[in-house]
C-alpha positions as CSV (number, residue, x, y, z in Angstrom):
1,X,18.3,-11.8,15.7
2,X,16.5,-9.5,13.7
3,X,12.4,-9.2,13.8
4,X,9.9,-9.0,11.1
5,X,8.8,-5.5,10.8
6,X,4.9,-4.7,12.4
7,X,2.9,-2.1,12.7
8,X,1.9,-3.1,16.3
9,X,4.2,-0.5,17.9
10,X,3.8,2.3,15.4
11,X,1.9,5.4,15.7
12,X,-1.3,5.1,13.1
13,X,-2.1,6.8,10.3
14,X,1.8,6.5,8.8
15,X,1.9,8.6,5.3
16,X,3.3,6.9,2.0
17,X,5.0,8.6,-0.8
18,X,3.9,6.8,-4.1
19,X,7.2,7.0,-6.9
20,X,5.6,6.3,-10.1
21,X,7.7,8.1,-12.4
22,X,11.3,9.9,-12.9
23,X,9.6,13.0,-11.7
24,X,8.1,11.5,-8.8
25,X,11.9,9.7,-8.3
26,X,13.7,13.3,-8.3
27,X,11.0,14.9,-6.2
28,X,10.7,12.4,-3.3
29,X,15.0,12.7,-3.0
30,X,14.6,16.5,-2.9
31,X,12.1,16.1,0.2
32,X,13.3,18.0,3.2
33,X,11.1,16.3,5.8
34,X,10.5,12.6,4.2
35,X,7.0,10.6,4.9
36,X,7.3,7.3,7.1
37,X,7.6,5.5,3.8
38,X,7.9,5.3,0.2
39,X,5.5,3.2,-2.1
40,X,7.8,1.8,-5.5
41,X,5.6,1.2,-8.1
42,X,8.1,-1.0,-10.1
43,X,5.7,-1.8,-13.0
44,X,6.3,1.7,-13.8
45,X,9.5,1.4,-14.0
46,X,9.8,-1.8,-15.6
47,X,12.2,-0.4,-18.3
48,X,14.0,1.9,-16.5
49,X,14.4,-0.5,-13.1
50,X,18.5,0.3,-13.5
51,X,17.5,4.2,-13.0
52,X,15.6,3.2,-10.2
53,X,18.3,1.9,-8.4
54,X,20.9,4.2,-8.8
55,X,18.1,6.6,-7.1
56,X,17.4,4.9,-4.1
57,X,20.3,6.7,-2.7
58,X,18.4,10.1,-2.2
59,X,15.6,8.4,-0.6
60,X,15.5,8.8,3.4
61,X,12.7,6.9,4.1
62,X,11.9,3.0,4.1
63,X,10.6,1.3,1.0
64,X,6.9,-0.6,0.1
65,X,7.9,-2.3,-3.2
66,X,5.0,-3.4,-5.7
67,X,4.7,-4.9,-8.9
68,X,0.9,-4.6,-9.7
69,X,-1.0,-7.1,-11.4
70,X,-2.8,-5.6,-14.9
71,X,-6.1,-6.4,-13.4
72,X,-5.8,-3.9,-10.4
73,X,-4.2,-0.9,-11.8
74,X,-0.9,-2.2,-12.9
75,X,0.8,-0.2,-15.7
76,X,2.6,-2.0,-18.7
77,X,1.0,-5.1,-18.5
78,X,3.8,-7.3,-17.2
79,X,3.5,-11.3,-16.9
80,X,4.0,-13.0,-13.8
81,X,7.7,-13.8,-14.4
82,X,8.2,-9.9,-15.2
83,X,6.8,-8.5,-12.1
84,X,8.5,-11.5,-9.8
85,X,11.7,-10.5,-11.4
86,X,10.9,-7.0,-10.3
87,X,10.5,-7.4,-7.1
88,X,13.1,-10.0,-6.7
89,X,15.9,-7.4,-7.3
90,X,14.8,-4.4,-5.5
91,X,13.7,-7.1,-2.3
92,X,17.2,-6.4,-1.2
93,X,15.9,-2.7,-0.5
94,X,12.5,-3.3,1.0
95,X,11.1,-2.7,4.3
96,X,8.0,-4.5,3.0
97,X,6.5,-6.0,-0.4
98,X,2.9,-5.6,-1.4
99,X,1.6,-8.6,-3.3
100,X,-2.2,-9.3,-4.6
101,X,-4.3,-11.7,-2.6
102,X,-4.6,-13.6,-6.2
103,X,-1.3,-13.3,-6.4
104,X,0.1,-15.2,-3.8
105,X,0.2,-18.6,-5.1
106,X,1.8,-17.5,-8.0
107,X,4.7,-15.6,-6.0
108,X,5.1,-18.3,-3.3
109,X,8.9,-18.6,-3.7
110,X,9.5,-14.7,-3.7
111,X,7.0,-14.3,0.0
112,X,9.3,-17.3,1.3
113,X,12.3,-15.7,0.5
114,X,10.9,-12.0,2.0
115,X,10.4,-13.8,5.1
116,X,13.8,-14.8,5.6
117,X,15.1,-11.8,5.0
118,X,12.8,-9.9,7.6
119,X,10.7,-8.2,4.7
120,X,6.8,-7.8,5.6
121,X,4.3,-8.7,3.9
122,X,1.5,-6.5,2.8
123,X,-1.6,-8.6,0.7
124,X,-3.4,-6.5,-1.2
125,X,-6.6,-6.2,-3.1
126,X,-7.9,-3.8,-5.8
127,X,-11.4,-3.8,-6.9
128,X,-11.4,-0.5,-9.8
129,X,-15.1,-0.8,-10.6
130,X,-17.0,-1.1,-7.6
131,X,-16.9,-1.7,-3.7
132,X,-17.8,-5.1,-2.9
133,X,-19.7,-6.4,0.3
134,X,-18.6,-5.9,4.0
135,X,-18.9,-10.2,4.1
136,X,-16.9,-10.2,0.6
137,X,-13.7,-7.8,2.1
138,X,-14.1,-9.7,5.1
139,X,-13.6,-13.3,3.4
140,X,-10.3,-11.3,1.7
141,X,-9.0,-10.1,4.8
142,X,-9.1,-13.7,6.3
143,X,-7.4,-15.2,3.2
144,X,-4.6,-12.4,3.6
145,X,-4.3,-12.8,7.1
146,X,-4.0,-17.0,6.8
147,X,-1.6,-16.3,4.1
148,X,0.9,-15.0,6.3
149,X,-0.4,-10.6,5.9
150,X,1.5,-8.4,7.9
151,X,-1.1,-6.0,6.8
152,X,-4.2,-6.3,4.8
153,X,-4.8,-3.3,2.1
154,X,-8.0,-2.9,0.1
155,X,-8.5,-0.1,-2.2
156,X,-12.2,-0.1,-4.0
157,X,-14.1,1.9,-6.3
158,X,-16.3,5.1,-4.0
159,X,-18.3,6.9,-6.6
160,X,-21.4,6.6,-4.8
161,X,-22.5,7.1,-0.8
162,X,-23.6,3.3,-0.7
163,X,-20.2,2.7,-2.2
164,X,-18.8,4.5,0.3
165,X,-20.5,3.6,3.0
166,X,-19.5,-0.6,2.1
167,X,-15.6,0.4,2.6
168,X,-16.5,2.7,5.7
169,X,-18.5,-0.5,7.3
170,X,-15.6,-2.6,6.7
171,X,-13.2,-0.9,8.5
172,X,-14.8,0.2,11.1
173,X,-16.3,-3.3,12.4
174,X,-12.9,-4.5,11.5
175,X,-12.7,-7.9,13.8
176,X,-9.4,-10.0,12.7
177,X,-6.2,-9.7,14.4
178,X,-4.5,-7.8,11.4
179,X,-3.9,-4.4,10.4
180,X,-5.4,-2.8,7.7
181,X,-4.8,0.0,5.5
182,X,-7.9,1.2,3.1
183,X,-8.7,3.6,0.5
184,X,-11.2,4.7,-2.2
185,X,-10.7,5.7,-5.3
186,X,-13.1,8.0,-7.6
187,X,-15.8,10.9,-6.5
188,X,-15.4,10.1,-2.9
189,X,-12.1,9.3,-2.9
190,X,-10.7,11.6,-1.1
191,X,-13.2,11.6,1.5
192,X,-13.0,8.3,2.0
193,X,-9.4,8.3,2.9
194,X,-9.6,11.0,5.0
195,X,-12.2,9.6,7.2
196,X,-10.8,5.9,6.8
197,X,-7.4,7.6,8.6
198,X,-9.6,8.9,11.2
199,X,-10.8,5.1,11.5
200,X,-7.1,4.0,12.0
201,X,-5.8,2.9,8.4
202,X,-2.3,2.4,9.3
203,X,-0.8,2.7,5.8
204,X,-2.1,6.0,3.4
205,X,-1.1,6.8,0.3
206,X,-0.6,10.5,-1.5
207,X,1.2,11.6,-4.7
208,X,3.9,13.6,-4.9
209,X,3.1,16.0,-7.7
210,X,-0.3,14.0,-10.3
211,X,-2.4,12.2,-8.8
212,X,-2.0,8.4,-10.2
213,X,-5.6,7.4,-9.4
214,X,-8.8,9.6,-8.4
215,X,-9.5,10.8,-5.1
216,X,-5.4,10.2,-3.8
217,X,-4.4,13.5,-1.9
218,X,-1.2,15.2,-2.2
219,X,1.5,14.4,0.5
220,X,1.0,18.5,1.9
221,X,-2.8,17.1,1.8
222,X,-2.9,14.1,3.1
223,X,-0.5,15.2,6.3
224,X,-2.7,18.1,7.3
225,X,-5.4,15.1,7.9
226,X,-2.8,13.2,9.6
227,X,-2.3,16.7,12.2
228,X,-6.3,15.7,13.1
229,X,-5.8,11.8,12.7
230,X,-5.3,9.6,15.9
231,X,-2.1,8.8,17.2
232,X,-2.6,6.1,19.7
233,X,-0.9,2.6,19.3
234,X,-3.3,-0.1,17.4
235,X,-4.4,-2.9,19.5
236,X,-4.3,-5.0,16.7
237,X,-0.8,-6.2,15.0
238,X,0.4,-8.2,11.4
């Protein structure tokens, strides 16, 4: 029998690949040395999914697929049924599917069905304007992990140090039995991830050629940081 993937017995600070466009599709096939995984942003490809799939053969790395909801970043503005459809054809190929935390209920049916077929689960939750409180992401993380989270991901808004220091707080008196991968996005961005990866994000994100939001590294970047990052096994598990 087959288990549920986990990031209990993996090494932190593992390195995604975003593919967000054709170019980013061609690039991340060409890659000599592959990152641990590959991030799918399927809105992006939402007409253009058959393209997708006959380049999934190049890729030599498991697959995050996501179809992200309008309100936190996601391109095209696709209804419910769109991105469900989405993700229910690449799900097949995934090593994990990242759904919103307001999400969920919506996508019930498509989470039951990635559980059967050993796909994790990663519950996600995008704030584009600000960071909220440490109470706030900790109420979020709670709901994720009662939902069924294999990991919890929270990327915020870090334009200022108080900002910053919110998402920095968060992570590091990080008390529920779940992983959790964070990020900023904006002025401190890139700081933020580098430092949160110090702090034992297990999931972090860098483009492969443009940056799709402010303050994401490149993947040259963002695995010098992981040279310096820790390597121990996380105590805590999805």
């Amino acid at each position: 029998m087959t288990t549920r993937p986990s990031v209990k017995e993996q090494p932190l600070a593992l390195v995604v690949a975003v593919i967000a466009s054709r170019a980013d599709l061609d690039l991340a096939g060409q890659l000599r040395k592959p990152p641990d995984l590959f991030e799918l942003r399927l809105d992006y490809f939402c007409d253009s999914a058959a393209d997708l799939e006959r380049g999934l053969w190049t890729l030599e790395a498991p697959l995050i697929i996501t179809a992200r909801h309008p309100a936190e970043g996601g391109a095209n503005n696709l209804s419910a049924q769109k991105r469900r459809e989405l993700l229910l054809r690449f799900l097949p190929q995934a090593r994990y599917v990242d759904v919103e935390l307001r999400s969920v209920n919506a996508f019930r049916p498509l989470l039951a069905r990635a559980r059967r077929k050993n796909v994790g689960l990663i519950i996600s939750f995008h704030d584009l304007n600000s960071t909220p409180t440490v109470q706030s992401l900790q109420l979020k993380a709670r709901a994720a992990k009662s939902c069924g989270a294999d990991i919890f991901k929270v990327a915020t808004r870090t334009d200022s140090p108080a900002q910053l220091a919110r998402l920095l707080d968060f992570v590091t008196n990080f008390n529920i039995d779940l992983a959790v991968s964070a990020m900023g996005i904006g002025k401190f961005g890139a700081k933020s991830r580098r430092e949160l990866m110090r702090y034992g994000s297990v999931l972090n994100y860098a483009h492969l050629g443009r940056g799709h939001v402010s303050g994401q590294p490149s993947l040259s970047e963002i695995r010098r940081w992981a040279l310096a990052a820790p390597r121990a096994v996380r105590g805590q598990g999805g």
